[in-house]
C-alpha positions in Angstrom: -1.1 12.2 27.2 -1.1 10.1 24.5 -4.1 11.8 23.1 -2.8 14.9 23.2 0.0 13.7 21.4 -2.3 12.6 18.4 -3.9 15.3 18.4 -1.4 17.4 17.7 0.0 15.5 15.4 -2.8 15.8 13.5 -2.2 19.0 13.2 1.2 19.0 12.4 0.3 16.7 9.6 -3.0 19.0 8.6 -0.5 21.6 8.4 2.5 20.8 6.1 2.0 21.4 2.1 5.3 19.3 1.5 4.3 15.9 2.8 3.1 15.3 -0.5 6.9 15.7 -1.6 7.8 13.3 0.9 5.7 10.1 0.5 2.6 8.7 -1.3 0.4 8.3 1.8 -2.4 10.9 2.1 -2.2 13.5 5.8 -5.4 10.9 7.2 -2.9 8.0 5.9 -0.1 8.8 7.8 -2.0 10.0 10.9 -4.0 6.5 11.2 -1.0 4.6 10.9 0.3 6.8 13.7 -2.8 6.0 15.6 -2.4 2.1 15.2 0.9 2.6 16.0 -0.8 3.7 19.5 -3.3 1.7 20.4 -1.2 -2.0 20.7 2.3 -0.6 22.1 4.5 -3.3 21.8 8.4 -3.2 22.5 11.1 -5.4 22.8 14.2 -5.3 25.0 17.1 -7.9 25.9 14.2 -9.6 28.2 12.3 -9.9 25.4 9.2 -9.0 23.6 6.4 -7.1 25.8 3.0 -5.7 25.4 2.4 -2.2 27.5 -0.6 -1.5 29.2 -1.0 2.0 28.3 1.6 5.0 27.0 3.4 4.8 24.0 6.1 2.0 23.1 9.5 2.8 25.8 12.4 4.7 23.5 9.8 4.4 19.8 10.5 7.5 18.1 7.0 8.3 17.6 7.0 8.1 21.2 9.4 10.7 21.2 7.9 12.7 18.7 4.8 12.7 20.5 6.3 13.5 23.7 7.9 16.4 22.5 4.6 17.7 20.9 3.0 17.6 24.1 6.3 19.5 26.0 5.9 21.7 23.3 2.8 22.9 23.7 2.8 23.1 27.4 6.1 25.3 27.1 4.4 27.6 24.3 1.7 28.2 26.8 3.7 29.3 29.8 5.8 31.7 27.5 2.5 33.0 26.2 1.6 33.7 30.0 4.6 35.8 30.5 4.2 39.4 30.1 7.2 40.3 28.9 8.2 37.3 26.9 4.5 36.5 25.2 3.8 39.8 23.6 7.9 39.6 22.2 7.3 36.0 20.3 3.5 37.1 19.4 2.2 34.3 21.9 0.9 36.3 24.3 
């Protein structure tokens, strides 16, 4: 799931013309950070300081974001199977 996350968010970012507005970092900047981000989850807690085996770091809020990504999509795609509420929002 975390890959799908990513990979939409690479989208996302491929997609907006005003995140030059917004910071310095190029789109491939901002989506490799992301990526590190990823790949060593580390969170802390009031036990202490922990490493994750897999997933995203527990209540990040890239975690979040890519969680919500990935509902996203999957909602999109059962709307778009409807066949009365597809054709209405053009998804279908």
């Amino acid at each position: 799931m975390v890959a799908e996350g990513l990979e939409l968010l690479h989208i996302k970012i491929q997609q907006d013309d005003s995140l030059h507005q917004k910071t310095d970092l190029s789109n491939e900047e901002i989506f490799q950070l992301a990526k590190l981000c990823t790949e060593n989850p580390y969170f802390e807690c009031e036990f202490g300081f922990f490493k994750q085996k897999g997933g995203t770091p527990m209540g990040g809020p890239l975690s979040r974001c890519l969680s919500d990504l990935v509902v996203e999509k999957r909602i999109e795609a059962k709307i778009a199977e409807h066949p009365v509420w597809g054709p209405q929002m053009g998804l279908g």
